[in-house]
C-alpha positions as CSV (number, residue, x, y, z in Angstrom):
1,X,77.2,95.1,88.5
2,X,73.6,96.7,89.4
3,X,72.1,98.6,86.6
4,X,69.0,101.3,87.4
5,X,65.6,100.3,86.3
6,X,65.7,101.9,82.9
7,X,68.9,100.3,82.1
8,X,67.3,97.3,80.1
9,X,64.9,100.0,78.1
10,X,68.2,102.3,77.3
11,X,70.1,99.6,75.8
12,X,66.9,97.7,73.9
13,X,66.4,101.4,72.4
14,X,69.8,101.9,71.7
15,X,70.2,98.2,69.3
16,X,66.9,99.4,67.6
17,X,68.5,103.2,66.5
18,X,71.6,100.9,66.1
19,X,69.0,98.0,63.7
20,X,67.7,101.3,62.3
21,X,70.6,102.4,60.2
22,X,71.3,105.4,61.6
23,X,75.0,105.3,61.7
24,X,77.9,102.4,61.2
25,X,79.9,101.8,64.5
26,X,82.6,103.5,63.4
27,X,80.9,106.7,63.1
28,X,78.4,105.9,66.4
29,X,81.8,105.1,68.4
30,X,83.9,107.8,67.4
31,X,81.2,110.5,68.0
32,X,80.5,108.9,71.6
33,X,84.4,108.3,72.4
34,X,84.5,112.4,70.8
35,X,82.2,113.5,73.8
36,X,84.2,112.0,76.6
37,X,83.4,108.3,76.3
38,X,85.5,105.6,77.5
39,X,84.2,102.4,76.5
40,X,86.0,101.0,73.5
41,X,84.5,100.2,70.1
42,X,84.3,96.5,71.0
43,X,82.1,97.2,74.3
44,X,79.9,99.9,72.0
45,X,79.1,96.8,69.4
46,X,78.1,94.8,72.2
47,X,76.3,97.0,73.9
48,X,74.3,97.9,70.5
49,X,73.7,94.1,70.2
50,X,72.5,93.6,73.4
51,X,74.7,91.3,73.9
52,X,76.9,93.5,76.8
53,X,76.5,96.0,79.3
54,X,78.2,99.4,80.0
55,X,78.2,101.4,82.8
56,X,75.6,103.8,83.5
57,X,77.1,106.9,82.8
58,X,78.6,105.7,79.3
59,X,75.1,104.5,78.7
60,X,74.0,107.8,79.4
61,X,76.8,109.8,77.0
62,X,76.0,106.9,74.5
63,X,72.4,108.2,74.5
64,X,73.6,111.6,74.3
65,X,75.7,110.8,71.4
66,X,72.8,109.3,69.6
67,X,70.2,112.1,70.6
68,X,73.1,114.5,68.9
69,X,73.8,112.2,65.6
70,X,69.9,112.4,65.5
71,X,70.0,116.1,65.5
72,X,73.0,116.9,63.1
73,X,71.2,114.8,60.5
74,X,67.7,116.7,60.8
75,X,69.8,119.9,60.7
76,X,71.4,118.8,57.1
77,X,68.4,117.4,55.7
């Protein structure tokens, strides 16, 4: 499977949000699965591991998730 040039930078910044404590899996998948994703949790922990890909669009809706997580937490604090 081809990925785009920023694939490799998406996913190493996704497992650092991931490293960063941000949210458990549970919570990261079920937002990103809440939006319209289809990759299940399994591919989501690999993908935060870097230890799997995903296809570009999930990795886009994956980002989106995050950028969203990130921006529901500054809104409580």
């Amino acid at each position: 499977m081809g990925h785009p040039e920023w694939a490799s930078a998406q996913r190493r910044f996704a497992a650092e949000w991931y490293r960063d404590g941000h949210m458990p899996l549970d919570g990261v998948w079920s937002y990103f699965y809440g939006i319209g994703g289809d990759a299940d949790e399994f591919s989501i922990d690999a993908y935060l591991h870097e230890l799997g890909e995903l296809p570009p669009s999930q990795m886009k809706l994956l980002a989106f998730a995050m950028q969203e997580i990130n921006a529901e937490r500054m809104a409580d604090s």
